[in-house]
TORVOMI-383718 format. One record per residue (C-alpha): chain; x, y, z; residue number from 1; residue in one letter. Coordinates in steps of 0.2 Angstrom, whole numbers, plus 2048, in hexadecimal, padded with zeros to 3 digits. Layout:
REM residues N
+---+-----+-----+-----+-----+---+
: c :   u :   v :   w :   k : r :
+---+-----+-----+-----+-----+---+
: A :   X :   Y :   Z : NUM : A :
...
+---+-----+-----+-----+-----+---+
This chain:
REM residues 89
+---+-----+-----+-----+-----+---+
: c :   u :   v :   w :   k : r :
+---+-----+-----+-----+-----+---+
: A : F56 : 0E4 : 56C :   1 : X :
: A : F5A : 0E8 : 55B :   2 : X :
: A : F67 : 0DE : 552 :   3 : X :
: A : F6A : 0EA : 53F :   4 : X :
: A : F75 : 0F6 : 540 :   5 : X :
: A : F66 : 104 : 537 :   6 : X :
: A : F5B : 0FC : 546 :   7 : X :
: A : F66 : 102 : 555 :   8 : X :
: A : F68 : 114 : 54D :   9 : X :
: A : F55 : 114 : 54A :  10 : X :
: A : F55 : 110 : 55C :  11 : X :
: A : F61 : 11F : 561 :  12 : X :
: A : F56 : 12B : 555 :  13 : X :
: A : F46 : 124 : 55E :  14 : X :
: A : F4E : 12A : 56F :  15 : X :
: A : F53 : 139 : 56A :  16 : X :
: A : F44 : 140 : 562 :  17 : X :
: A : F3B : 13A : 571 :  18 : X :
: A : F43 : 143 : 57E :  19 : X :
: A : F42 : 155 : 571 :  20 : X :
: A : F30 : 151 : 570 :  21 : X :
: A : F2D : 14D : 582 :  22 : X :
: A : F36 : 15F : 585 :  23 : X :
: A : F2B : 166 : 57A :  24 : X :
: A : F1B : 161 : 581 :  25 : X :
: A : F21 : 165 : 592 :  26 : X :
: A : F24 : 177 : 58B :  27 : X :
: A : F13 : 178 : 582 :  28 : X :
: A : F0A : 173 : 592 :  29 : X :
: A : F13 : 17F : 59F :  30 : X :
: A : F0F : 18D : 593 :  31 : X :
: A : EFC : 187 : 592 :  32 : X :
: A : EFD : 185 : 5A4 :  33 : X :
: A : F05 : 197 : 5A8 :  34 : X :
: A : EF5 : 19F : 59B :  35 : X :
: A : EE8 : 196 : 5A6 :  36 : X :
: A : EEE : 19B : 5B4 :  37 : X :
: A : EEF : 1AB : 5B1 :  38 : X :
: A : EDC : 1AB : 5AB :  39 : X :
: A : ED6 : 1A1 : 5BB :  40 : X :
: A : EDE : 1AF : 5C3 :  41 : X :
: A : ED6 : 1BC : 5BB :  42 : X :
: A : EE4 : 1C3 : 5B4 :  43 : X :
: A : EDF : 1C9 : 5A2 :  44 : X :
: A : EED : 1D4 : 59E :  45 : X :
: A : EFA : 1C6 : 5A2 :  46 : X :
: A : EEE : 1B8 : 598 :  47 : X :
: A : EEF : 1C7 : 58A :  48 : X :
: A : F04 : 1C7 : 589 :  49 : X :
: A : F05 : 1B4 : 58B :  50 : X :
: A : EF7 : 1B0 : 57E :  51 : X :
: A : F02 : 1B3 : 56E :  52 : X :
: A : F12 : 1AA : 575 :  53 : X :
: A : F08 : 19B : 579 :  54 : X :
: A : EFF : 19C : 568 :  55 : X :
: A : F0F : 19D : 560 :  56 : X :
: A : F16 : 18E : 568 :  57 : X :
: A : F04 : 183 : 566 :  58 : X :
: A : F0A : 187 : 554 :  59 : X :
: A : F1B : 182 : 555 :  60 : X :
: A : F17 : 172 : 55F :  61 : X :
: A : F0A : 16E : 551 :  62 : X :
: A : F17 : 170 : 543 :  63 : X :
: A : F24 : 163 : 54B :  64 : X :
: A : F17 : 156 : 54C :  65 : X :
: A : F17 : 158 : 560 :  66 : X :
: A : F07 : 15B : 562 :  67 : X :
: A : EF8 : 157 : 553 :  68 : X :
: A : EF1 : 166 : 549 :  69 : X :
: A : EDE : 162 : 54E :  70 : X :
: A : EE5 : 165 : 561 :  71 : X :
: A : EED : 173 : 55E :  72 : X :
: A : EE0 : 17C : 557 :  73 : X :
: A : ED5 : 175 : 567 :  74 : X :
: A : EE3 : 17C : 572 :  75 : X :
: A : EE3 : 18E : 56B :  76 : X :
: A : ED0 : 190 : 569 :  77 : X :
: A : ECC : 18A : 57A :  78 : X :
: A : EDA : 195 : 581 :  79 : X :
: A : ED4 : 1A4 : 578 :  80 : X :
: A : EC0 : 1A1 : 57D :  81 : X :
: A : EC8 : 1A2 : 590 :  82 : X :
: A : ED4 : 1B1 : 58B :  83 : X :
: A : EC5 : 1BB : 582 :  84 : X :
: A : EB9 : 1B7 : 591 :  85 : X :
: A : EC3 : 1BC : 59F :  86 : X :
: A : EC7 : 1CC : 595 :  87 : X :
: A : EB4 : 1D0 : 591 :  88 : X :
: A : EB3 : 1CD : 5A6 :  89 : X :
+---+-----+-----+-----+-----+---+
Protein backbone atom coordinates (compact mmCIF):
# COMPACT_ATOMS: atom_id res chain seq x y z
CA UNK A 1 0.00 0.00 0.00
CA UNK A 2 1.30 3.31 -0.53
CA UNK A 3 2.45 5.36 2.46
CA UNK A 4 3.10 9.34 0.81
CA UNK A 5 0.43 11.47 0.66
CA UNK A 6 1.39 12.21 -3.61
CA UNK A 7 1.41 8.23 -3.67
CA UNK A 8 -2.31 7.48 -2.46
CA UNK A 9 -3.65 10.26 -4.95
CA UNK A 10 -1.41 8.80 -7.71
CA UNK A 11 -3.25 5.74 -6.62
CA UNK A 12 -6.84 7.47 -6.91
CA UNK A 13 -5.78 8.95 -10.41
CA UNK A 14 -4.67 5.45 -11.56
CA UNK A 15 -8.14 4.16 -10.77
CA UNK A 16 -9.85 6.66 -12.17
CA UNK A 17 -8.29 6.78 -15.65
CA UNK A 18 -8.59 3.06 -15.63
CA UNK A 19 -12.18 2.62 -15.21
CA UNK A 20 -12.61 6.04 -18.28
CA UNK A 21 -10.28 3.89 -20.29
CA UNK A 22 -11.79 0.62 -19.68
CA UNK A 23 -15.33 2.43 -20.78
CA UNK A 24 -13.67 3.54 -23.75
CA UNK A 25 -12.40 0.37 -25.11
CA UNK A 26 -15.61 -1.34 -24.27
CA UNK A 27 -17.37 1.55 -26.55
CA UNK A 28 -14.81 1.16 -29.34
CA UNK A 29 -15.23 -2.59 -29.50
CA UNK A 30 -19.25 -2.74 -29.62
CA UNK A 31 -19.10 -0.22 -32.36
CA UNK A 32 -16.37 -2.48 -34.35
CA UNK A 33 -18.42 -5.34 -33.31
CA UNK A 34 -21.94 -3.76 -34.64
CA UNK A 35 -19.79 -2.79 -38.23
CA UNK A 36 -18.78 -6.43 -38.58
CA UNK A 37 -21.90 -7.67 -38.10
CA UNK A 38 -23.60 -5.76 -40.20
CA UNK A 39 -20.93 -6.85 -43.21
CA UNK A 40 -21.16 -10.66 -42.17
CA UNK A 41 -24.71 -9.95 -42.67
CA UNK A 42 -24.53 -8.66 -45.77
CA UNK A 43 -25.74 -5.52 -45.08
CA UNK A 44 -23.86 -2.87 -47.05
CA UNK A 45 -25.98 0.03 -46.66
CA UNK A 46 -26.03 -0.30 -42.70
CA UNK A 47 -21.86 -1.08 -42.84
CA UNK A 48 -21.93 2.23 -45.18
CA UNK A 49 -23.91 4.60 -42.19
CA UNK A 50 -21.86 2.93 -39.47
CA UNK A 51 -18.42 3.10 -41.12
CA UNK A 52 -17.74 6.87 -40.44
CA UNK A 53 -19.04 6.81 -36.75
CA UNK A 54 -16.86 4.04 -35.99
CA UNK A 55 -13.82 5.77 -37.84
CA UNK A 56 -14.49 8.79 -35.88
CA UNK A 57 -14.29 7.02 -32.67
CA UNK A 58 -11.04 4.69 -33.70
CA UNK A 59 -9.74 8.34 -33.98
CA UNK A 60 -10.96 9.63 -30.90
CA UNK A 61 -9.73 6.43 -28.91
CA UNK A 62 -6.30 6.93 -30.55
CA UNK A 63 -6.11 10.49 -29.45
CA UNK A 64 -6.77 9.58 -25.65
CA UNK A 65 -3.93 7.14 -25.66
CA UNK A 66 -6.82 4.28 -25.33
CA UNK A 67 -5.86 2.41 -27.97
CA UNK A 68 -2.09 2.97 -29.94
CA UNK A 69 -1.96 4.85 -33.26
CA UNK A 70 -0.45 1.78 -35.29
CA UNK A 71 -3.76 -0.15 -34.14
CA UNK A 72 -5.78 2.30 -35.06
CA UNK A 73 -4.81 2.70 -38.40
CA UNK A 74 -5.08 -1.33 -38.53
CA UNK A 75 -8.58 -1.20 -37.15
CA UNK A 76 -9.84 1.36 -39.79
CA UNK A 77 -8.10 -0.22 -42.96
CA UNK A 78 -9.30 -3.62 -42.16
CA UNK A 79 -12.72 -2.48 -41.46
CA UNK A 80 -12.83 -0.56 -44.74
CA UNK A 81 -11.28 -3.54 -47.00
CA UNK A 82 -14.59 -5.50 -45.48
CA UNK A 83 -16.80 -2.43 -45.88
CA UNK A 84 -15.62 -1.82 -49.65
CA UNK A 85 -15.85 -5.70 -50.33
CA UNK A 86 -19.21 -6.34 -49.41
CA UNK A 87 -20.22 -3.23 -51.20
CA UNK A 88 -18.47 -4.20 -54.64
CA UNK A 89 -20.66 -7.73 -53.79
Amino acid sequence: MAHSLSAIKRVRQNEKRRVRNRADRTRLRTQIKKLRQAVDAGNADEAQKLMPDTISLIDLMVKKRVIHENAGSRYKSRLTRRVAAASAS
